[in-house]
C-alpha positions in Angstrom: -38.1 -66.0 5.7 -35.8 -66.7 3.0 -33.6 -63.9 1.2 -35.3 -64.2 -2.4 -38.7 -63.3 0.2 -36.9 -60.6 1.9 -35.7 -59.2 -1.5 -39.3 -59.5 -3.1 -41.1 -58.1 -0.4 -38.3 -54.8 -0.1 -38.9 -54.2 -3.9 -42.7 -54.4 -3.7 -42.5 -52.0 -0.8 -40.6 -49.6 -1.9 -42.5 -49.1 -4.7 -45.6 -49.3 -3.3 -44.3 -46.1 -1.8 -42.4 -44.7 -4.6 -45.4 -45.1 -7.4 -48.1 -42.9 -6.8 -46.0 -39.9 -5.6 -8.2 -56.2 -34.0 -11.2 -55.6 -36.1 -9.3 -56.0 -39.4 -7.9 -59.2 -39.3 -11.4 -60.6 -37.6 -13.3 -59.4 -40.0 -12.9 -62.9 -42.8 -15.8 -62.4 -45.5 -17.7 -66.2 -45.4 -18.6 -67.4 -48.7 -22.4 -66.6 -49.7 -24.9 -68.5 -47.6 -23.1 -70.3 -45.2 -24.1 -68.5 -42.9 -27.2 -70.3 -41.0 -28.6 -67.3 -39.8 -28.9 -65.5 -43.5 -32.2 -65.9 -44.1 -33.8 -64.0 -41.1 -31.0 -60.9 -41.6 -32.6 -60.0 -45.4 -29.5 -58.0 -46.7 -26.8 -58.3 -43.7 -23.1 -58.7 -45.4 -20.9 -61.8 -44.2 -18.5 -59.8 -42.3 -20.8 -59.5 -39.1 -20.2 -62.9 -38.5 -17.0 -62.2 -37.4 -18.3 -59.5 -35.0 -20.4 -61.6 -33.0 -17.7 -62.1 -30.2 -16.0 -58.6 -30.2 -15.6 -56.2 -27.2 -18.2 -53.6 -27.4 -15.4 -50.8 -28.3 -14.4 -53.5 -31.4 -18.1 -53.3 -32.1 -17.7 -49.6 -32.2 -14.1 -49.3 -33.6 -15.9 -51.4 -37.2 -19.0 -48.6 -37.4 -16.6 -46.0 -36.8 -14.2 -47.5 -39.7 -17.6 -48.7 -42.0 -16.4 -51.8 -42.3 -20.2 -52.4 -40.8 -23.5 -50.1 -40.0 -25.0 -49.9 -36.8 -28.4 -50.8 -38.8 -26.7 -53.6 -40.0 -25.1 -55.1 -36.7 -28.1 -54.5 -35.0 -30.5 -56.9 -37.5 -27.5 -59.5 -36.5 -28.1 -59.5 -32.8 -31.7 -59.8 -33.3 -31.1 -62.5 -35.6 -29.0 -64.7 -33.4 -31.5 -63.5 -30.5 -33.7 -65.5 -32.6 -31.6 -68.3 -32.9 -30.2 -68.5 -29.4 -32.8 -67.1 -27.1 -35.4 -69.9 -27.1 -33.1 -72.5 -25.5 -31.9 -69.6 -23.6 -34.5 -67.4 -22.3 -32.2 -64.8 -21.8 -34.5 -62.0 -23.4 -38.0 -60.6 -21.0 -38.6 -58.6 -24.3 -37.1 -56.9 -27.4 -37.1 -53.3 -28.4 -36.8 -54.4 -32.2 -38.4 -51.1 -34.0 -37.2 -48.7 -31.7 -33.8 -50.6 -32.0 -33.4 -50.9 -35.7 -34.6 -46.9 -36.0 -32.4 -45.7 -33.9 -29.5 -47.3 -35.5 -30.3 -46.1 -38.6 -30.6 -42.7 -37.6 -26.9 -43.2 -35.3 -25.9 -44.3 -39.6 -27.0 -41.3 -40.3 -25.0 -39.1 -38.1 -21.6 -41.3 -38.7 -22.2 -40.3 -43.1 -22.6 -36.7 -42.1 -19.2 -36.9 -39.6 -21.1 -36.8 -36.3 -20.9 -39.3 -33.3 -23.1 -39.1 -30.2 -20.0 -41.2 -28.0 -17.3 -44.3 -27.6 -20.5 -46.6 -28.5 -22.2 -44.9 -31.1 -24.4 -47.1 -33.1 -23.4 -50.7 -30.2 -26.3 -52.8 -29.5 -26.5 -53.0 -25.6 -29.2 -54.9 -23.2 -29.8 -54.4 -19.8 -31.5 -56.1 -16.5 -35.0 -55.9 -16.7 -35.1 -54.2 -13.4 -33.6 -50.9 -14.9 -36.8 -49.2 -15.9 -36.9 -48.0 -19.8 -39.8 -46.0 -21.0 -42.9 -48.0 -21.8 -41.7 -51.2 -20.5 -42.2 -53.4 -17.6 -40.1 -53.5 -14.7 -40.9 -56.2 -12.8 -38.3 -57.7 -11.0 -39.8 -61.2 -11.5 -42.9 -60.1 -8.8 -46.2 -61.2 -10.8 -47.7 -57.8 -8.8 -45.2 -55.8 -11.3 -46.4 -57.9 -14.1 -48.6 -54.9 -16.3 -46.5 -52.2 -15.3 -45.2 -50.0 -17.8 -42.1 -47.5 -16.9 -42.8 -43.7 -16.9 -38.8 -42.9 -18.3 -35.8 -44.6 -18.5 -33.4 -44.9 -15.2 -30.5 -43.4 -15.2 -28.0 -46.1 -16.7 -29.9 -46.6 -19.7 -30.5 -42.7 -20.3 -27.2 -42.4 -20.1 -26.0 -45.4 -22.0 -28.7 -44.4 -25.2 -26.7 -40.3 -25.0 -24.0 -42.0 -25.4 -25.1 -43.7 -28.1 -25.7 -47.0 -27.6 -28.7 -49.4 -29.2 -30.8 -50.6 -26.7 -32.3 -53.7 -27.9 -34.0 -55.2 -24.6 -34.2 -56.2 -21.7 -32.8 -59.7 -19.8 -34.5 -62.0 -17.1 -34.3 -61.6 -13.4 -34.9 -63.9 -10.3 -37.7 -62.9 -8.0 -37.3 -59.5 -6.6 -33.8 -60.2 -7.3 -33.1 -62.4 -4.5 -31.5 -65.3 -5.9 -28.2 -66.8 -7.4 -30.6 -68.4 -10.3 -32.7 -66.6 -12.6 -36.6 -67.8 -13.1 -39.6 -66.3 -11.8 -43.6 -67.2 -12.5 -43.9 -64.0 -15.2 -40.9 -64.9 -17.4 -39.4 -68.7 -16.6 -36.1 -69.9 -16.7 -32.8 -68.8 -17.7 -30.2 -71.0 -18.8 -26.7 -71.2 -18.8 -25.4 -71.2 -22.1 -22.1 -73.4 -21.2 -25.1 -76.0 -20.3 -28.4 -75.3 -20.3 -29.2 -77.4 -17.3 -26.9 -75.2 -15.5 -28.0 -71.2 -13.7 -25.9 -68.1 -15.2 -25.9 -67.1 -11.8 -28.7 -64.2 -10.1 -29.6 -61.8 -10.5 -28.2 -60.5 -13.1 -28.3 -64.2 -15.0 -30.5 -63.2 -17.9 -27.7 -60.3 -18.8 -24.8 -62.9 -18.1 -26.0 -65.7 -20.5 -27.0 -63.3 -23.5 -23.3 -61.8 -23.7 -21.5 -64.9 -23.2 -23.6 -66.5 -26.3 -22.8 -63.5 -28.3 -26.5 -61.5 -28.0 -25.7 -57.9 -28.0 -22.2 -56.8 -26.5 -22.8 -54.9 -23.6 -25.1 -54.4 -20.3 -26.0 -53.2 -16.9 -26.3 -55.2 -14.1 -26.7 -54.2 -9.8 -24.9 -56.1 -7.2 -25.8 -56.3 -3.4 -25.4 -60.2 -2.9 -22.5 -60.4 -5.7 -25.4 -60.2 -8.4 -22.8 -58.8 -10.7 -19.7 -61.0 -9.7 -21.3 -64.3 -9.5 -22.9 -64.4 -13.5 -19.9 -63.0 -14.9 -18.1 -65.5 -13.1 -20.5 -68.8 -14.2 -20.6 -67.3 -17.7 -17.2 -66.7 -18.2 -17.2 -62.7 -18.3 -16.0 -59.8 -17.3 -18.0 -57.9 -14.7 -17.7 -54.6 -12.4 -18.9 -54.4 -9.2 -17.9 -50.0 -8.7 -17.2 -48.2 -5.7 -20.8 -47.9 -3.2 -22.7 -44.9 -4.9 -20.3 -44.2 -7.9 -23.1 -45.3 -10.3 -26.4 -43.6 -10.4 -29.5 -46.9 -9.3 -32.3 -44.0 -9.9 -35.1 -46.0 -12.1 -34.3 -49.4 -10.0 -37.3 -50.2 -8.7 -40.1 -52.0 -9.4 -42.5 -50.4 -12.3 -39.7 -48.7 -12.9 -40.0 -45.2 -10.6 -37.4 -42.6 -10.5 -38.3 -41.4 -7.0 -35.9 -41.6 -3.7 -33.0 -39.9 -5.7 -29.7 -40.6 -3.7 -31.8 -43.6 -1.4 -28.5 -45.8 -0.3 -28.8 -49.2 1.1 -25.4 -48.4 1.5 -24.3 -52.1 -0.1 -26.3 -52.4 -3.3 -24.3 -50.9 -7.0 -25.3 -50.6 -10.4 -22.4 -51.3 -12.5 -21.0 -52.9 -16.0 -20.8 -56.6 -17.6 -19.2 -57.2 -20.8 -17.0 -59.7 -22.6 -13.2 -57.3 -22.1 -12.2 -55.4 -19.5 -11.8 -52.5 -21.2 -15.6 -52.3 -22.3 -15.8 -52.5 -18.4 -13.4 -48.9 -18.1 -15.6 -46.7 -20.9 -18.7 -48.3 -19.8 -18.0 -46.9 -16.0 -17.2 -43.4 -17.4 -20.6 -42.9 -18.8 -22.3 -44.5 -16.3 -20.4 -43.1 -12.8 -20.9 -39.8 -11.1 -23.8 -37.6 -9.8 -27.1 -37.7 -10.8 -29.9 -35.2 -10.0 -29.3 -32.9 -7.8 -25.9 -33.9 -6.4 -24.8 -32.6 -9.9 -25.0 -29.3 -8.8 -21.9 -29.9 -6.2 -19.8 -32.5 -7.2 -18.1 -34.1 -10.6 -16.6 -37.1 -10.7 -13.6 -38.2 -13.0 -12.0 -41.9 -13.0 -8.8 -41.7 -11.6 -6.2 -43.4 -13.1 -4.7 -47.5 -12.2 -2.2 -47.7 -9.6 0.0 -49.9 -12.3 0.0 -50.4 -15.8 2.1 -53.6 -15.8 1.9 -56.6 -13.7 4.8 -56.7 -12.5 4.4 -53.3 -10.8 1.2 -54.6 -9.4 1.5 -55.3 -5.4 -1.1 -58.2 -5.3 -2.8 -59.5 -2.1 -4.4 -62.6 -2.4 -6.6 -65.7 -0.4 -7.5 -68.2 -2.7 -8.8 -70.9 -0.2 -10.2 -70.0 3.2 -12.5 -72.2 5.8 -15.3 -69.5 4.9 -16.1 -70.8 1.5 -13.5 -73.0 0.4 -13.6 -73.3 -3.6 -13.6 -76.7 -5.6 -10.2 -78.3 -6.6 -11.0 -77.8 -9.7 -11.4 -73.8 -9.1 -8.6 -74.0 -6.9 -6.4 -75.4 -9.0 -7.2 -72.5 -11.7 -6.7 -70.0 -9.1 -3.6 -71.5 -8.0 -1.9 -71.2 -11.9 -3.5 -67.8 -12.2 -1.6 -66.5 -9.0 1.7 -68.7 -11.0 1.3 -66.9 -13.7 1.0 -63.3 -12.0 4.5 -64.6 -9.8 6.6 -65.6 -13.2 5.0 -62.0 -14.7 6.8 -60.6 -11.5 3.9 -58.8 -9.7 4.6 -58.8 -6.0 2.5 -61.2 -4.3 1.8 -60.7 -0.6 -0.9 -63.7 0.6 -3.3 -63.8 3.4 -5.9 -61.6 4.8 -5.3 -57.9 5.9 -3.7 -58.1 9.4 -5.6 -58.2 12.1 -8.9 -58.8 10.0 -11.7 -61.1 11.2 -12.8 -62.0 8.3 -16.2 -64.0 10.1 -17.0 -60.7 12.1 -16.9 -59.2 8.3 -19.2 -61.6 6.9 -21.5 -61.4 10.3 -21.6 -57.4 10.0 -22.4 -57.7 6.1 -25.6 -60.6 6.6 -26.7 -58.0 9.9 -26.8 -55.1 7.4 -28.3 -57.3 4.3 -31.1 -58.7 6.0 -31.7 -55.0 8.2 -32.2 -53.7 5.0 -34.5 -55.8 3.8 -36.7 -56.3 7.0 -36.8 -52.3 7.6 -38.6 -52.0 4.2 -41.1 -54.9 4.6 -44.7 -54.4 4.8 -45.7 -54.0 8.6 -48.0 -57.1 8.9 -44.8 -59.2 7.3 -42.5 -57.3 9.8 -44.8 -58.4 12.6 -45.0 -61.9 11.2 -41.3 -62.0 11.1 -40.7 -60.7 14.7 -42.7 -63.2 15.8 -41.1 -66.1 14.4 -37.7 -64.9 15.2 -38.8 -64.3 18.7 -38.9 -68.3 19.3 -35.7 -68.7 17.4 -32.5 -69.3 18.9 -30.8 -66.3 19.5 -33.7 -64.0 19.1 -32.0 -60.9 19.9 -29.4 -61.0 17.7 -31.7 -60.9 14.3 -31.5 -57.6 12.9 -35.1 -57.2 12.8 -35.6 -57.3 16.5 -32.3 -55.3 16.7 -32.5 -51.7 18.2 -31.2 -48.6 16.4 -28.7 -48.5 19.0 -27.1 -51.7 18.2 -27.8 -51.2 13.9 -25.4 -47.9 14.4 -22.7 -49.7 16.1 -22.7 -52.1 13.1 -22.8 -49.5 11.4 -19.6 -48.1 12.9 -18.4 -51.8 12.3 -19.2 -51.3 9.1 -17.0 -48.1 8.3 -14.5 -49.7 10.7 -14.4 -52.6 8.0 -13.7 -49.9 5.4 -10.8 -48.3 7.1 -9.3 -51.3 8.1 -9.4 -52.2 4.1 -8.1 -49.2 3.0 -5.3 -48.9 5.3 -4.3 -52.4 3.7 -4.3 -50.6 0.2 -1.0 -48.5 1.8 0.5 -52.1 0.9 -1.1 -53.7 -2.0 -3.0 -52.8 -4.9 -5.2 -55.1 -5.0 -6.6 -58.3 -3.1 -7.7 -61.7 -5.4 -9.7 -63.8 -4.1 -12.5 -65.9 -5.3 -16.2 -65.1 -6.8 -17.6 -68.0 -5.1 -16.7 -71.8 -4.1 -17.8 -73.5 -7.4 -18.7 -73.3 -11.0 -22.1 -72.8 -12.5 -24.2 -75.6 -10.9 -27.5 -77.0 -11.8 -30.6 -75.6 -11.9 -32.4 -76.2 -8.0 -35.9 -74.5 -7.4 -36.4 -75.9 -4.0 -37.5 -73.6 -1.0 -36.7 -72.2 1.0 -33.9 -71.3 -0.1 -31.8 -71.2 3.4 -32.7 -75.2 3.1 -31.1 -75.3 -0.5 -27.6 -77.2 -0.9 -24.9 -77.0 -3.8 -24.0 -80.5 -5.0 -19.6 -79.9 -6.0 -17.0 -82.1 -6.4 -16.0 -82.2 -2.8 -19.6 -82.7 -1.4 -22.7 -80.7 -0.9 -22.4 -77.1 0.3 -24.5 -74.8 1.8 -26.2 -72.8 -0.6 -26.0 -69.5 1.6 -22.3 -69.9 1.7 -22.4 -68.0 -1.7 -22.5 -64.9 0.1 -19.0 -65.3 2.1 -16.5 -64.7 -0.9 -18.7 -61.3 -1.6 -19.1 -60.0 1.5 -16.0 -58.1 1.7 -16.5 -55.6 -1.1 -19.8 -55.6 -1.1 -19.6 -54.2 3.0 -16.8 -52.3 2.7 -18.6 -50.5 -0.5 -15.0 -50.7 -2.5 -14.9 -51.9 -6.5 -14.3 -55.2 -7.6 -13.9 -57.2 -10.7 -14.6 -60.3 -12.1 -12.4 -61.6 -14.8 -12.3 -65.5 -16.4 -9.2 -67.1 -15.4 -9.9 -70.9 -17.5 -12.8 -73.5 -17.4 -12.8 -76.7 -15.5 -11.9 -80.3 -16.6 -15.9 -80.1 -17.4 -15.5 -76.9 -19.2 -17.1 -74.5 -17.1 -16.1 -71.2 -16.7 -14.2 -70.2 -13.6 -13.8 -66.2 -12.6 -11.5 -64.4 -10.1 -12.7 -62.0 -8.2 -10.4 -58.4 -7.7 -10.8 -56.1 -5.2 -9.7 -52.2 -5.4 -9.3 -49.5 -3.3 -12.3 -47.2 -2.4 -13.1 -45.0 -5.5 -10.0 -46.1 -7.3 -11.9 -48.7 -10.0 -9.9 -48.6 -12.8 -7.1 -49.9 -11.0 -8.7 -53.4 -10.4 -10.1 -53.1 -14.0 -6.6 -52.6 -15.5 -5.5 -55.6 -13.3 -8.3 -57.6 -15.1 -6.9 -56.1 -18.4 -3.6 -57.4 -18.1 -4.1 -61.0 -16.6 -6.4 -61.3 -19.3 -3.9 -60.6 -21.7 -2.0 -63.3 -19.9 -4.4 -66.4 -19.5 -6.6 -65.3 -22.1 -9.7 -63.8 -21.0 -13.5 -64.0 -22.5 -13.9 -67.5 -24.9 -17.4 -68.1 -26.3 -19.4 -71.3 -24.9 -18.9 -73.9 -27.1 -22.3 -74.3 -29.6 -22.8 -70.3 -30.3 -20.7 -69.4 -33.3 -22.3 -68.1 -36.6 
């Protein structure tokens, strides 16, 4: 049993259950008609050209200043959606009416001086497996194929009251078990640094539609680095928050808003976007308590540790025997931790003290795979037990595991956590990287356990993917991805930065500065106006 199966079949049970209960100086008028996309954005002025790239809050700033509508921007993402999505198949499906109405009425309330929030009037996308009303949430399982969701989850209810144009929704892999994106209902996604390439899984179909410049925003989860990994193949930002910060109520397949507070206690919804900062207001309207935990707590984002580099304390493994990375990414993770020593942060390398790093990574796959076995249908469990009973070291498979032995790696599992933040005492944050290589091309074989990634420094295991992850993904603390350069072959190449335990902005304001360094988000080559 592979972990795109396990994945697949925990979605399709769970809902079996759940369903029947700058902006000035960018902003360079092109003459009239060159720009190729005219024709199929009747009326759209030259100036949202230069817009196409902007952060989401530069998106904003422009409606804000009417140096552009919503109305307006909005016709251009659909337009270039046009353009780019076919060699792309980053789009499921398009809200265009719904869209285009609602940023005429968000036009509207900017003439008459009103303003709903930070992105009034921003075209957004999000994963298709957030539900929105009236749509299907599938999570690539054919099963999920008709089903239409009763209301929108949480992130996008809260992302449209802010006031934000949702204008689709982006591919997935199958029951969102995969580092590629393609499943029987919707195909293949492809990387739009080269199309023969995966933006990564599972949120790949969001990934490759910002970096070509579709919309300027989305929403992605993360239990297997499904956040970290696209941004870091696509060249983006990306923000894996702090375990239960943001709301996942409306993530499930057909799109059901039951279990409110269910915790995996490793999966996260959370922010992608081209600049960190989009990352910082995008986590304010998306984190804190939903439902009924409303009613007892509030939640505020407190503030960065440091608001310079160079009063930064900086931890940092950039090679390990776990995963080692290409050296092509090590050499870009190498000038990136250069450039951090001659900004004068204060570098401290090597893992927290007395961490085992393996026992980490075994305590994180022993929870994953727990998970997803608990919630499988009982003839698959059966089927399962069975064919791990004749396996090598039967006993110590989660599924066969006692409750016993799950809660003492559980215990593990907060031990992990203290251990981590005892560490932040001495650093703010630890770098380290996404994953072992680049983007790499497109591999449909199963299973996928069988899979291997063809790099510059031979063939690696595909399920070593997972080990670079695993820390902040157990330990539930934040982490962001941020583009440090592109390889000799010009692809993209992100670091990963881990926070302390609620504290996100503080590896988001990291990401802020180093970008302002090495120069953050750059557009794939082939995707201007």
């Amino acid at each position: 049993m592979n972990r795109r199966d396990f994945l697949t079949q925990a979605a399709a049970t769970i809902a079996a259950a759940a369903i029947p209960n700058k902006i000035a100086s960018a902003i360079n008028p092109a003459p009239k008609g060159t720009d190729p996309m005219s024709q199929s954005i009747p009326a759209t002025p030259a100036p949202s050209q230069a817009l196409d790239f902007v952060s989401a809050l530069e998106a904003a700033e422009a409606i804000r200043k009417k140096q552009i509508s919503s109305a307006e921007l909005t016709q251009r993402a659909f337009a270039r959606i046009d353009r780019y999505n076919p060699q792309l198949n980053a789009f499921v499906y398009q809200l265009r009416e719904d869209a285009l109405a609602r940023a005429k009425k968000a036009d509207e309330a900017q003439a008459a001086g009103k303003s709903h929030g930070v992105f009034d009037g921003v075209p957004f996308n999000v994963k298709e497996s957030f539900a929105v009303a009236g749509y299907p949430d599938t999570w690539g399982i054919p099963f999920f194929k008709d089903s239409k969701s009763p209301a929108d989850s949480e992130v996008v209810a809260r992302m449209r009251q802010a006031g934000a144009i949702l204008i689709g929704a982006t591919n997935v892999p199958v029951g969102l078990g995969d580092w590629q994106t393609y499943n029987s209902i919707y195909g293949t996604t492809n990387n739009p640094w080269d199309l023969k390439r995966t933006p990564g899984g599972s949120s790949g179909g969001t990934a490759a539609a910002l970096a070509a410049g579709l919309g300027y925003l989305s929403i992605g989860s993360d239990i297997g680095g499904s956040i970290r990994v696209p941004s870091h193949f696509c060249g983006l930002f990306g923000h894996k928050p702090t375990l239960n910060l943001v709301s996942a109520s409306g993530q499930l397949p057909g799109g059901v808003r039951d279990n409110p507070g269910f915790d995996t206690l490793l999966a996260v919804a959370g922010p992608i976007a081209r600049s960190a900062p989009d990352l910082r207001a995008a986590l304010k309207i998306l984190g804190g308590p939903a439902n009924y935990d409303a009613k007892a707590w509030k939640w505020e984002l407190p503030a960065p540790r440091a608001t310079t580099l160079k009063n930064f304390r900086v931890g940092y493994v950039i090679d390990d025997p776990i995963a080692p990375p290409t050296p092509e990414m090590k050499t870009l993770l190498e000038k990136t931790i250069a450039t951090l020593d001659r900004a004068g942060a204060q570098l401290k390398p090597g893992w927290p003290a007395g961490l085992n790093i393996q026992a980490l990574i075994d305590c994180y796959k022993f929870h994953l795979f727990a998970f997803l076995y608990s919630v499988a249908p009982p003839d698959q469990q059966e089927a399962q037990r069975k064919s791990y009973e004749s396996a090598p070291n039967a006993g110590t498979h989660p599924s066969l595991a006692p409750f016993t032995q799950w809660q003492r790696q559980n215990l593990n599992r907060l031990g992990f956590r203290a251990q981590w933040q005892n560490y932040f005492n001495d650093v703010d944050v630890f770098l380290s990287p996404v994953a072992f290589t680049p983007a790499f091309p497109h591999d449909h074989s199963d299973p996928q356990t069988e899979r291997t990634i063809a790099t510059s420094a031979g063939p690696r295991h595909y399920m070593d993917m997972l080990n670079w992850i695993a820390p902040a993904t157990l330990t539930g603390c934040p982490a962001t991805a941020a583009p440090i350069g592109e390889t000799p072959e010009g692809l993209p190449v992100g670091i990963q930065i881990t926070g302390p335990f609620w504290e996100d902005d503080t590896p988001i304001k990291f990401a802020e500065l180093l970008s302002q360094e090495i120069g953050g988000f750059k557009p794939p080559p082939g995707y201007e106006a």
